[in-house]
DRENPA-3360 file (N, C-alpha, C; in nm, 2 decimals, always signed):
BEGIN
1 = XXXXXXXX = +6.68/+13.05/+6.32/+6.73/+13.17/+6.38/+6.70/+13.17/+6.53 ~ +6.79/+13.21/+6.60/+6.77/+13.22/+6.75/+6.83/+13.34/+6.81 ~ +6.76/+13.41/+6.88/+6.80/+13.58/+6.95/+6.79/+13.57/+7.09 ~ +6.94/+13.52/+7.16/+6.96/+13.54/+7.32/+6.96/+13.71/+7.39 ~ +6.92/+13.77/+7.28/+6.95/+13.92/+7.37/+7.04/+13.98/+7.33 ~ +7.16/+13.93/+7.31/+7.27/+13.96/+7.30/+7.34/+13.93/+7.18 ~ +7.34/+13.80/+7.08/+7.40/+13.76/+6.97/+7.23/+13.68/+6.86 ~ +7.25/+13.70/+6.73/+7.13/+13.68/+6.65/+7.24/+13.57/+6.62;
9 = XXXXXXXX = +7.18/+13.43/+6.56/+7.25/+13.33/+6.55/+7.11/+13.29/+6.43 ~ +7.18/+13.28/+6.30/+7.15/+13.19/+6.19/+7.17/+13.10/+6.09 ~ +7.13/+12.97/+6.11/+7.20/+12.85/+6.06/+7.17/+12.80/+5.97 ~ +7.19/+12.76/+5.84/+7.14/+12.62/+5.76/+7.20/+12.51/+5.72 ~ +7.13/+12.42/+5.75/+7.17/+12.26/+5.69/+7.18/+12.30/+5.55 ~ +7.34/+12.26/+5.50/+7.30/+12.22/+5.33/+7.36/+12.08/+5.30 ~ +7.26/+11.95/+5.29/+7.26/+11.82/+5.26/+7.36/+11.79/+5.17 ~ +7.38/+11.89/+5.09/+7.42/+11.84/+4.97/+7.61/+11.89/+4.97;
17 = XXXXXXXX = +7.62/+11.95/+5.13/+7.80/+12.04/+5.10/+7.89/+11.93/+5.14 ~ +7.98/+11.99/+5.03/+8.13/+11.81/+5.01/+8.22/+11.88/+5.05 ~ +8.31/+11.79/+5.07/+8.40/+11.77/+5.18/+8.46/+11.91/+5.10 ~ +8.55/+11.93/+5.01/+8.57/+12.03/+4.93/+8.49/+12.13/+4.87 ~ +8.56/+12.20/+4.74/+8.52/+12.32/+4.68/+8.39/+12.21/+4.57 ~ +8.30/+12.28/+4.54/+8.19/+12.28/+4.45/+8.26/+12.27/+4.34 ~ +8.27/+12.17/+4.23/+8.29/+12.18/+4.13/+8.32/+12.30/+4.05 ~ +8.44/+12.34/+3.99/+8.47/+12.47/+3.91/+8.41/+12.60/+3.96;
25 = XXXXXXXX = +8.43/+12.58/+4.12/+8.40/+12.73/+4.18/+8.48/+12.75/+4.34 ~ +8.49/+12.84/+4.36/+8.54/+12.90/+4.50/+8.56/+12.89/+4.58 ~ +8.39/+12.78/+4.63/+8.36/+12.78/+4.72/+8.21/+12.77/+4.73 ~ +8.11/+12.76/+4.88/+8.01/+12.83/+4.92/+7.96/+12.91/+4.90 ~ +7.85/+12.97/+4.85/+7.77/+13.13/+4.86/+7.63/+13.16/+4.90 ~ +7.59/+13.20/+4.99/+7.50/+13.23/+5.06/+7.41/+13.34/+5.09 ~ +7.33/+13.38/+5.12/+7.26/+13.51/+5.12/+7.16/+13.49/+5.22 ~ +7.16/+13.54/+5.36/+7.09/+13.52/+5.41/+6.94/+13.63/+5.42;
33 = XXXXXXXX = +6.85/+13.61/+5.40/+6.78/+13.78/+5.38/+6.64/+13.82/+5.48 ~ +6.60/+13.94/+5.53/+6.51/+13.95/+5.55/+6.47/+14.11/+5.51 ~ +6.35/+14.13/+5.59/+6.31/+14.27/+5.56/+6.32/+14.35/+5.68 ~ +6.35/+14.45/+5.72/+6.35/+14.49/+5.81/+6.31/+14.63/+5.81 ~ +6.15/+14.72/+5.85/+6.10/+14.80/+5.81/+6.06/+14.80/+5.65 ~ +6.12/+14.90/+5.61/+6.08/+14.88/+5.46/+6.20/+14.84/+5.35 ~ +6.29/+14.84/+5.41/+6.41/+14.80/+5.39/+6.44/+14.65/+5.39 ~ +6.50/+14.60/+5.23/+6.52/+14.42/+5.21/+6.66/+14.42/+5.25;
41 = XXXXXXXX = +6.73/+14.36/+5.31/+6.85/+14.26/+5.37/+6.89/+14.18/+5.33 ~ +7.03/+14.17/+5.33/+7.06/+14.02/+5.30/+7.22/+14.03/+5.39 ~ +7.25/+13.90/+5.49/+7.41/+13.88/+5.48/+7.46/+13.81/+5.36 ~ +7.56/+13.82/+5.32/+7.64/+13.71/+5.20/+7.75/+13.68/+5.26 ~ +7.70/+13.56/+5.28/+7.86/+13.50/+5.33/+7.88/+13.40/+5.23 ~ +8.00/+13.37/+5.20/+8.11/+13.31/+5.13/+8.23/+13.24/+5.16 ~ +8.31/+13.17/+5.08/+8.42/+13.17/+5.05/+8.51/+13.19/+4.95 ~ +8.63/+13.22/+5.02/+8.72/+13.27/+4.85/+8.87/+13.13/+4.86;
49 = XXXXXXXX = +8.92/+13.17/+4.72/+9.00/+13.03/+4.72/+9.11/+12.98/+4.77 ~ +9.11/+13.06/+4.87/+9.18/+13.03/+4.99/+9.12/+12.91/+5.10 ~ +9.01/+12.93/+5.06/+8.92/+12.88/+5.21/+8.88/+12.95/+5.32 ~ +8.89/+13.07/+5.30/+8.83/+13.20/+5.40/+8.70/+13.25/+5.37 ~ +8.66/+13.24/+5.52/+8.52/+13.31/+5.46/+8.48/+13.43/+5.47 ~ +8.40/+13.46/+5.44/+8.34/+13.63/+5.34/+8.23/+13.65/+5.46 ~ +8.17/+13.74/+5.52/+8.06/+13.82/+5.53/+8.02/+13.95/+5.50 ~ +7.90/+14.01/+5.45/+7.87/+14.12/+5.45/+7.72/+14.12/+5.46;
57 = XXXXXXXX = +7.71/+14.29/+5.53/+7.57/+14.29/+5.54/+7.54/+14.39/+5.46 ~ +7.43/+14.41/+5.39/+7.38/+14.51/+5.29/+7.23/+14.53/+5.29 ~ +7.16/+14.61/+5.24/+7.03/+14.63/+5.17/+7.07/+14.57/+5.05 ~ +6.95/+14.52/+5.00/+6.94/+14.42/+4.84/+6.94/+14.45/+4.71 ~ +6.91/+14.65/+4.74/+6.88/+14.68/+4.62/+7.05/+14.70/+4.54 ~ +7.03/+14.70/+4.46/+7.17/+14.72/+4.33/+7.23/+14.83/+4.38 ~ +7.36/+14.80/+4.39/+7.48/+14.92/+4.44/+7.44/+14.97/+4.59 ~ +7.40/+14.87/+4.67/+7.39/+14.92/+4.80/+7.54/+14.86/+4.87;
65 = XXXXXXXX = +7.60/+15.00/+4.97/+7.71/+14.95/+5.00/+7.69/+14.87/+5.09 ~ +7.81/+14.78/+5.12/+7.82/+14.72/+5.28/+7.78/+14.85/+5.39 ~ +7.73/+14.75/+5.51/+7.73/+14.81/+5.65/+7.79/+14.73/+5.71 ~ +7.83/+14.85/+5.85/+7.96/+14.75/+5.92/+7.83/+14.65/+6.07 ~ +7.95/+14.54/+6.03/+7.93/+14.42/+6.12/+8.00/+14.40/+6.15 ~ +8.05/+14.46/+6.27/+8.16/+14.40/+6.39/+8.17/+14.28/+6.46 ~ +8.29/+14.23/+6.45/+8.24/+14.04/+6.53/+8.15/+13.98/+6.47 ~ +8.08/+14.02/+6.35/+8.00/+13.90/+6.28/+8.10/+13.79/+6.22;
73 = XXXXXXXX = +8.02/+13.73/+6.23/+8.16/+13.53/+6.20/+8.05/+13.48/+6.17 ~ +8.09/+13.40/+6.06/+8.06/+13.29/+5.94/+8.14/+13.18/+5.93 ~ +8.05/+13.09/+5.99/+8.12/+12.94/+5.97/+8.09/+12.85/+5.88 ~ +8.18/+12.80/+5.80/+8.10/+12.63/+5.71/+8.16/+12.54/+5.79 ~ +8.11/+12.45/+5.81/+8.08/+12.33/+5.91/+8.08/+12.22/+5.79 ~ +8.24/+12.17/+5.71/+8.14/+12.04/+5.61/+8.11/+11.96/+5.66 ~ +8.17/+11.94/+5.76/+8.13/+11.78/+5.88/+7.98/+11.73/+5.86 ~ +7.94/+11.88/+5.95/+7.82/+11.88/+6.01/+7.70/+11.92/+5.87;
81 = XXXXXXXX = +7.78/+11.99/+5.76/+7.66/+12.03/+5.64/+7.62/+12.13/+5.66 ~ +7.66/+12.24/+5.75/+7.61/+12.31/+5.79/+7.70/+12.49/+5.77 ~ +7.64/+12.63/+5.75/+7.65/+12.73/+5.75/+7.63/+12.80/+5.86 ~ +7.67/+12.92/+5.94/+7.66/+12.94/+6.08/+7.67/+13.05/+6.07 ~ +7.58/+13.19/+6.11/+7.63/+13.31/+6.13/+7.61/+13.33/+6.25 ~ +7.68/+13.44/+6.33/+7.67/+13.49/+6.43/+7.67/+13.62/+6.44 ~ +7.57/+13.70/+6.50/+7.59/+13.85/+6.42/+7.53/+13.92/+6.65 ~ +7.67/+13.98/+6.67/+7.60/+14.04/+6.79/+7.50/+14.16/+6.81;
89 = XXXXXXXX = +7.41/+14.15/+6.85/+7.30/+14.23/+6.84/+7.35/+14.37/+6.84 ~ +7.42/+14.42/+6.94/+7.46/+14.57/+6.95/+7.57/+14.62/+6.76 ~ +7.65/+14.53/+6.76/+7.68/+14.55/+6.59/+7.59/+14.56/+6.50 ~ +7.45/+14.47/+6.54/+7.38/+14.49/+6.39/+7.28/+14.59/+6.42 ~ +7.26/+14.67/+6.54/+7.18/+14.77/+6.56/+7.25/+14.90/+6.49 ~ +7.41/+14.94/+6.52/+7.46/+15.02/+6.50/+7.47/+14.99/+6.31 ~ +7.47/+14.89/+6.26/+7.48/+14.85/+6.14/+7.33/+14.91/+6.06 ~ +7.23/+14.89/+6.11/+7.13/+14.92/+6.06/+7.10/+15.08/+6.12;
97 = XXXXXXXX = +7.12/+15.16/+6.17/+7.17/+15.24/+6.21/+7.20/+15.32/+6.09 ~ +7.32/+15.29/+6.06/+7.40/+15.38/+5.94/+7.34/+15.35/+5.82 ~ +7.22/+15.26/+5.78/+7.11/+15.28/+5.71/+7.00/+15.40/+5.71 ~ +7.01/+15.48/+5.64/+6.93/+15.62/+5.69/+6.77/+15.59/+5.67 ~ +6.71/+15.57/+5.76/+6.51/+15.58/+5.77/+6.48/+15.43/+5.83 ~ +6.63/+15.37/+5.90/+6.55/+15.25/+5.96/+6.53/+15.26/+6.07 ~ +6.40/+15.15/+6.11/+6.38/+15.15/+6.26/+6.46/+15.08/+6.36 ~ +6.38/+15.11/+6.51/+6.53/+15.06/+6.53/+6.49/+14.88/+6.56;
105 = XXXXXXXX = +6.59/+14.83/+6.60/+6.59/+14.69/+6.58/+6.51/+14.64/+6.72 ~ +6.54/+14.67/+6.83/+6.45/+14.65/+6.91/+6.30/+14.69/+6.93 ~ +6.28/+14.58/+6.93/+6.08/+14.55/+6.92/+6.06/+14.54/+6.79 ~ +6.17/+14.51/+6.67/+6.13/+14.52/+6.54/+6.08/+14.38/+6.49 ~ +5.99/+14.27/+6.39/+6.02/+14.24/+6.36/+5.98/+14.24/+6.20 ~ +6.13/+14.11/+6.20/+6.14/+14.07/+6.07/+6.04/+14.01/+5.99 ~ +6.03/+14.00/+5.85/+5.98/+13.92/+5.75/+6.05/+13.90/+5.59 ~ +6.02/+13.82/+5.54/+6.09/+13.79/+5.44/+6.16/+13.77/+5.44;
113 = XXXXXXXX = +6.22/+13.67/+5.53/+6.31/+13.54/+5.58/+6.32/+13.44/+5.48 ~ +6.45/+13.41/+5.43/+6.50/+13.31/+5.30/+6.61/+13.30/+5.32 ~ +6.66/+13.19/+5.26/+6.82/+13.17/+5.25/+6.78/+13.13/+5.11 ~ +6.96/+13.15/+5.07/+6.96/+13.12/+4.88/+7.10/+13.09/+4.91 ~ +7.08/+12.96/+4.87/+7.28/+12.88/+4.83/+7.28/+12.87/+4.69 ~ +7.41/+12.95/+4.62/+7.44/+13.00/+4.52/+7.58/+12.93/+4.49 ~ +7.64/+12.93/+4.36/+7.76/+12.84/+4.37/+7.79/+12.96/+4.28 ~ +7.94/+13.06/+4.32/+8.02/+13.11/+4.19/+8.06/+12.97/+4.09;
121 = XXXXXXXX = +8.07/+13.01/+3.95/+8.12/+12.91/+3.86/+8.19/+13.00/+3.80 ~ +8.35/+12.95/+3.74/+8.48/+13.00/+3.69/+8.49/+12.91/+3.61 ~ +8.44/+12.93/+3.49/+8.56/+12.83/+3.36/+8.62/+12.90/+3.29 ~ +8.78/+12.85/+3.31/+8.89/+12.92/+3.24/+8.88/+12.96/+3.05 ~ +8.89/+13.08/+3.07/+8.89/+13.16/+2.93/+8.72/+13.20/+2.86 ~ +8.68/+13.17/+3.02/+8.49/+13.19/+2.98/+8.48/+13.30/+3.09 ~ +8.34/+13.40/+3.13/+8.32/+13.47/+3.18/+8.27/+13.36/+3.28 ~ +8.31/+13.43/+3.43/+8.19/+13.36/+3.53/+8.02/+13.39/+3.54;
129 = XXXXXXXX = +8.02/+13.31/+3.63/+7.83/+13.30/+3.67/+7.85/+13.28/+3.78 ~ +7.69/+13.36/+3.84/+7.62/+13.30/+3.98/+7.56/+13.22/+3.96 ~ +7.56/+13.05/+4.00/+7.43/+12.98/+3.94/+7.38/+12.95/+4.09 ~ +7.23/+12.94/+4.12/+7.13/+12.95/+4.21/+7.14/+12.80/+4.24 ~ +7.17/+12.70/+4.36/+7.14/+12.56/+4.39/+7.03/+12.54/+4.45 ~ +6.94/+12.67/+4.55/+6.91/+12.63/+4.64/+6.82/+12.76/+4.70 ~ +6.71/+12.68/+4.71/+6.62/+12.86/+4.82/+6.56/+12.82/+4.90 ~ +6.56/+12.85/+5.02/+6.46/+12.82/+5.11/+6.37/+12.93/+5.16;
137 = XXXXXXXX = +6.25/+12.98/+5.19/+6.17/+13.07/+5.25/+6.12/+13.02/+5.37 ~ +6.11/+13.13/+5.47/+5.98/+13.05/+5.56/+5.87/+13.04/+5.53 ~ +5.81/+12.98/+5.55/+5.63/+13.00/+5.59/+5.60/+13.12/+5.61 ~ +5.46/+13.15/+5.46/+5.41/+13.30/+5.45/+5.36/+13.34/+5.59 ~ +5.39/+13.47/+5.62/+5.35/+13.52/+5.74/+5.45/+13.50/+5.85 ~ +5.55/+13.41/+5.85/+5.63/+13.40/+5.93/+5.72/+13.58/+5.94 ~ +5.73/+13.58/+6.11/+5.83/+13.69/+6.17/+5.92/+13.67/+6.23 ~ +6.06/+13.74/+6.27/+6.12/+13.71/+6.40/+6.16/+13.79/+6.50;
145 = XX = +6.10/+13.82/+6.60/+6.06/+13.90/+6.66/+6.20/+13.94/+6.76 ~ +6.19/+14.08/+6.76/+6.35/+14.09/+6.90/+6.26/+14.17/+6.99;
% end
C-alpha cells in the first residue's frame, strides 16, 4: 500500500494468475480489507465473463451496501501476476463519509490489513461457490497511516 496524498494505491502479486480465466470460473476475485475506526472494510474487486473488472467498496458486515468510489480503477496485470487498485483519496474520504459514525480519514489509521484471492466456481446444472485460494495478513500490529 502506498498514500501520495492524493491517490491510496494497493497492489498484490498473485504467483499463481494464468494467462486466462481460473478453471470453471469468471475470473479473479479479491477483497481487499481493512478496519477503519470501528468499522471492517473491504474493496472487492473482480471480474465478470466478459473480462471486465468489478470494484466495490463496502463495510464487511452482511447486507452492507456499496459506497461510492469515484475514479477508483482495478487492474489485473496477468503479465506482471499482479492486482492494482487505485482509489483517490478525496473519493474515499467522501466514501467513508456516507458511512454514518466514521472518522475522518485524515490522521486515521488503518489495521486489519489482508488480502483474500477467492475464485467464483460455476458447474453447469450445480449451484455455484466462493472457494478461498489465498489470504494474506500483515504483520500483527501493523497500521497505515494517512
Amino acid at each position: 500500500m502506498s498514500n501520495d496524498g492524493g491517490t491510496l494505491k494497493w497492489s498484490a502479486d498473485i504467483p499463481g494468475m494464468t494467462a486466462g480465466r481460473p478453471t470453471l470460473s469468471t475470473g479473479y476475485f479479491m477483497r481487499f480489507a481493512f478496519k477503519h475506526g470501528d468499522t471492517a472494510y473491504w474493496f472487492r474487486v473482480g471480474e465478470d465473463l466478459t473480462g471486465a473488472a468489478s470494484l466495490a467498496l463496502s463495510a464487511t458486515a452482511t447486507g452492507s451496501a456499496a459506497l461510492p468510489c469515484d475514479k477508483c480503477v482495478v487492474k489485473f496485470n496477468r503479465e506482471a501476476k499482479n492486482v492494482a487498485l487505485t482509489v483517490p483519496i478525496a473519493s474515499l474520504t467522501r466514501a467513508l463519509k456516507a458511512n454514518a459514525g466514521s472518522p475522518p480519514l485524515a490522521g486515521a489509521e488503518w489495521t486489519g490489513l489482508f488480502v483474500i484471492a477467492q475464485r467464483p466456481i460455476f458447474v453447469p446444472g450445480a449451484a455455484g461457490a466462493t472457494l478461498t485460494a489465498d489470504q494474506a495478513e500483515a504483520p500483527v500490529g501493523t497500521t497505515f497511516a494517512f
